[in-house]
N, C-alpha and C positions, 0 to 999 in steps of 0.2 A: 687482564685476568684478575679474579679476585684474590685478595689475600690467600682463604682459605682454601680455595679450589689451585692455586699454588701450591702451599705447603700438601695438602692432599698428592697432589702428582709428582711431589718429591718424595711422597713414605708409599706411594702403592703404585705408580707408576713403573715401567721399561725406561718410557722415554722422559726423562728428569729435567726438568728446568735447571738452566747454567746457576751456579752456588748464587752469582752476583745477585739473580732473578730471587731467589731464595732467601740470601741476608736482607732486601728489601723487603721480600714480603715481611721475615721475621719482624724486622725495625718499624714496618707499618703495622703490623697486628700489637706490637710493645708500646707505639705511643696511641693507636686507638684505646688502649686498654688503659694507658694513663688517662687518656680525655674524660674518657665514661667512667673510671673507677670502677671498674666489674670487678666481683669480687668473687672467688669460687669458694667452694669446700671442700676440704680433707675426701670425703669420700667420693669426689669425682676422682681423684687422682690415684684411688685403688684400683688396683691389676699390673699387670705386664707390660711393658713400653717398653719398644723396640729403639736404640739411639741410631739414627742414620744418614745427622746431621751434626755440622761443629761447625763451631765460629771462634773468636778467639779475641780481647781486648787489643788494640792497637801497639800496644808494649809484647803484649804473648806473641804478636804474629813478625815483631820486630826482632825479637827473638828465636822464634821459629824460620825468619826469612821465606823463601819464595816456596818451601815447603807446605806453608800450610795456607799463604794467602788468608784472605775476607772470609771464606767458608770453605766446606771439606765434606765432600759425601764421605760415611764410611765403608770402605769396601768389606761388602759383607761376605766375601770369601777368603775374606784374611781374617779377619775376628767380625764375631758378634758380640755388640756389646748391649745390656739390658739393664732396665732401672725396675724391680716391684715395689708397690706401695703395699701394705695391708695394716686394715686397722690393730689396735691395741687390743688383747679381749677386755674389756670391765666388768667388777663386780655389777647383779644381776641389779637394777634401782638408777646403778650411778650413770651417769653421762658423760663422759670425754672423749669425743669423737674425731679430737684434732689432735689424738696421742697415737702414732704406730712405728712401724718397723720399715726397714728398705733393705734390700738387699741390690747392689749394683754388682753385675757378672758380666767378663770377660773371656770368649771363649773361644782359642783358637785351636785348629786341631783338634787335639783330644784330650785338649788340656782343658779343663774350666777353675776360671779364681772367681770366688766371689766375696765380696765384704758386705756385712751386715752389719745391723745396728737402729738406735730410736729413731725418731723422727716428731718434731711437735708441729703442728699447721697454725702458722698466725692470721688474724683477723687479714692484713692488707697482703695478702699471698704469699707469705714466707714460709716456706718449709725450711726447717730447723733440721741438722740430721748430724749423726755420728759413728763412723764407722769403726766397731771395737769387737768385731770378729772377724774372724777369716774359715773359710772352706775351701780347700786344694782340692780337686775332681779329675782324676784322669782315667779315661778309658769308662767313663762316669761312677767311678767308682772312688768314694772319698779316703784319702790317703793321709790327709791333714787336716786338723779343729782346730780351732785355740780363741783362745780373744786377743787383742791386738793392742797395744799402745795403753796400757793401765784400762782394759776392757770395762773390768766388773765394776772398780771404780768410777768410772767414768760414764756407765751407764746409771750406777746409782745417782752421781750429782747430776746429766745429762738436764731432767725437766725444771729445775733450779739456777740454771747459768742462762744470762744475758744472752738474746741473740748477736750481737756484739761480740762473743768470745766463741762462737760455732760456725760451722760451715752452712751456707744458706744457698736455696735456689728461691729466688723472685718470680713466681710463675706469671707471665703474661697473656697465656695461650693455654683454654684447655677445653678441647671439642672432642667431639666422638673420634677417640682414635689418633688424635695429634694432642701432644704438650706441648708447650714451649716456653722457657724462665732465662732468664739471667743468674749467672752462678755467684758468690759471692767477690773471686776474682773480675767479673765485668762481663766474662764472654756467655 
């Protein structure tokens, strides 16, 4: 079966290929995408992405033990968990189209967290991001704001600092409806 016709039957599928069939396909879609150097853009990766797969580097899942294994559906009746991209607005002339926000949500119950924050898109697929807000949602109704970990500052220096010193996803994978990156821990 092909990579993506794979990964496909693991986000919209009933009957889901075993994780094994799935980190394979991921780690074939990762080194295709090294061979050819495909490169995307900031604005493919705007909208809602549903997370409904994990993997984990060989130390995380040595750590995790037989819990979390090679890969992990997420059960989406325990938590749903979601990543948005959305561009930056810019002044009306200017162009920086690889500057926006993310919002990654968590939400189990009737509880929803969500962290928010910039995002810069580099040339060779690195999304750049920072999360220095937070939103508490219960019964969908928000109870909590704040910014988070030196917010304001840390949004100011955000577009200034070394991808070297932020949290990054390596995106290797990005089709109608499927993502797929390397986080900056490996997994």
């Amino acid at each position: 079966m092909e990579t993506t016709s794979i990964l496909e039957q693991a986000t919209k599928s009933n009957s889901k290929p075993s994780a094994d069939v799935v980190v394979a396909a991921l780690l074939a879609a990762e080194k295709s995408a090294k061979k050819t150097k495909t490169r995307y853009a900031f604005n493919q990766l705007i909208g809602h992405w549903q997370l409904c797969f994990i993997t984990g580097t060989k130390k995380t899942r040595k750590k995790a033990g037989i819990v979390l294994g090679a890969g992990r559906y997420i059960p989406q009746w325990i938590a749903k968990i979601s990543i948005a991209y959305a561009a930056e607005p810019v002044a009306e002339g200017e162009e920086n189209s690889e500057i926006g926000r993310v919002e990654n949500s968590v939400k189990v119950g009737t509880m929803e967290l969500t962290l928010s924050g910039p995002t810069k898109f580099l040339p060779n697929n690195i999304l750049a991001f920072d999360f220095t807000r937070i939103t508490v949602k219960l019964l969908g109704k928000t109870v909590y704001q704040g910014s988070i970990r030196g917010g304001e500052s840390r949004e100011a220096e955000f577009l200034s600092l070394s991808v070297g010193k932020q949290a990054f996803f390596a995106y290797f994978l990005v089709e109608d409806g499927i993502i797929a990156a390397r986080g900056r821990g490996g997994g």
